[in-house]
C-alpha positions as a printed Julia matrix, in Angstrom:
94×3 Matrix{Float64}:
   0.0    0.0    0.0
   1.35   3.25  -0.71
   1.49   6.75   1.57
  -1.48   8.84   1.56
  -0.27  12.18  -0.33
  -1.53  15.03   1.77
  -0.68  18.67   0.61
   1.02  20.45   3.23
   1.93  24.15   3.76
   4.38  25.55   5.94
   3.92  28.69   8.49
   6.67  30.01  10.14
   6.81  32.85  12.71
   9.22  35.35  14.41
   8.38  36.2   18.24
  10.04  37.35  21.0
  12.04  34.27  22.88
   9.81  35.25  26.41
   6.46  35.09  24.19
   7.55  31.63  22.93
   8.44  30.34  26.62
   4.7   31.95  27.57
   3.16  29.83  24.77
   5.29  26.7   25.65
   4.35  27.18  29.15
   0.44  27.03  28.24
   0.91  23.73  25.68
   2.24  21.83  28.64
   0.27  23.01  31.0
  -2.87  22.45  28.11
  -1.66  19.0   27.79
  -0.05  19.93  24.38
   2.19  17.53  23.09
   4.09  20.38  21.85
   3.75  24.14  20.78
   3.49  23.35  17.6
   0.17  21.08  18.35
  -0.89  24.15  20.69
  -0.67  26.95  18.13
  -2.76  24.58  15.22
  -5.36  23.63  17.88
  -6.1   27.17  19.1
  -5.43  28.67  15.76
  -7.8   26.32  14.2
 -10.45  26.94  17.25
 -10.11  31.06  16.74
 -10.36  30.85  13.19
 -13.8   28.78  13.13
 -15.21  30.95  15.82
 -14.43  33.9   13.68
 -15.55  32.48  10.69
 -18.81  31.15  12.19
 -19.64  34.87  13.98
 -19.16  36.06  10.9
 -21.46  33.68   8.87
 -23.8   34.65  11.66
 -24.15  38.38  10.84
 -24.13  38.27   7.63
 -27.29  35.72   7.69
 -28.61  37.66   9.98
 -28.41  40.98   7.84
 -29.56  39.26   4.6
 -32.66  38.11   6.54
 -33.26  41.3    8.15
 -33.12  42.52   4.15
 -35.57  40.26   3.61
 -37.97  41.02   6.28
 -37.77  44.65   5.64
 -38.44  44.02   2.23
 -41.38  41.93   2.44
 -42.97  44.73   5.0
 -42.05  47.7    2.38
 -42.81  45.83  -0.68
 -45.43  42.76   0.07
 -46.36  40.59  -2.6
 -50.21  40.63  -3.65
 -51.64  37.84  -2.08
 -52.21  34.87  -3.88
 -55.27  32.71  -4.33
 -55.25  30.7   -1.24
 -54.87  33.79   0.9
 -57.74  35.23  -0.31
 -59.81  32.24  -0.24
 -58.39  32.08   3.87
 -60.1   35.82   4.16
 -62.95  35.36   2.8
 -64.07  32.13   4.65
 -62.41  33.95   7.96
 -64.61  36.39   6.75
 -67.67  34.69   6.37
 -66.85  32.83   9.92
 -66.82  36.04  12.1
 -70.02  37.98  10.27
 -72.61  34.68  11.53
């Protein structure tokens, strides 16, 4: 069987040497194997939050669009509405 090809990218990163003991010192204590494990995991984490939040609001905006629409610019009811207001209609006059 041969090895799985899977594409792979590298990131590499300057920081202060303190900064990297900081982040060292929270992948142990986060039961990190290592930093590198540490930055992907949280990375990863941050960047789906971010991504989701911002899936959010713009859903959120297109439906308020929507809504605001619909209340500025209703469509004329169709046949089954009207049939619905006249029979509500002819309920509440008995």
């Amino acid at each position: 069987m041969g090895a799985i090809n899977q594409d792979k990218a590298r990131f590499d990163t300057r920081l202060p040497k303190e900064q990297k003991q900081f982040f060292e010192r929270a992948a142990m204590l986060g039961g990190f194997r290592n930093l590198t494990d540490f930055v992907i995991v949280t990375v990863q984490n941050k960047a789906k939050e971010i991504i989701e939040e911002t899936e959010r609001i713009i859903t959120s905006q297109k439906d308020q669009e929507v809504f605001f629409n619909s209340l500025i610019n209703p469509p004329k009811p169709n046949k089954d509405l009207i049939t619905a207001k006249d029979d509500y209609n002819k309920l509440i006059s008995k």
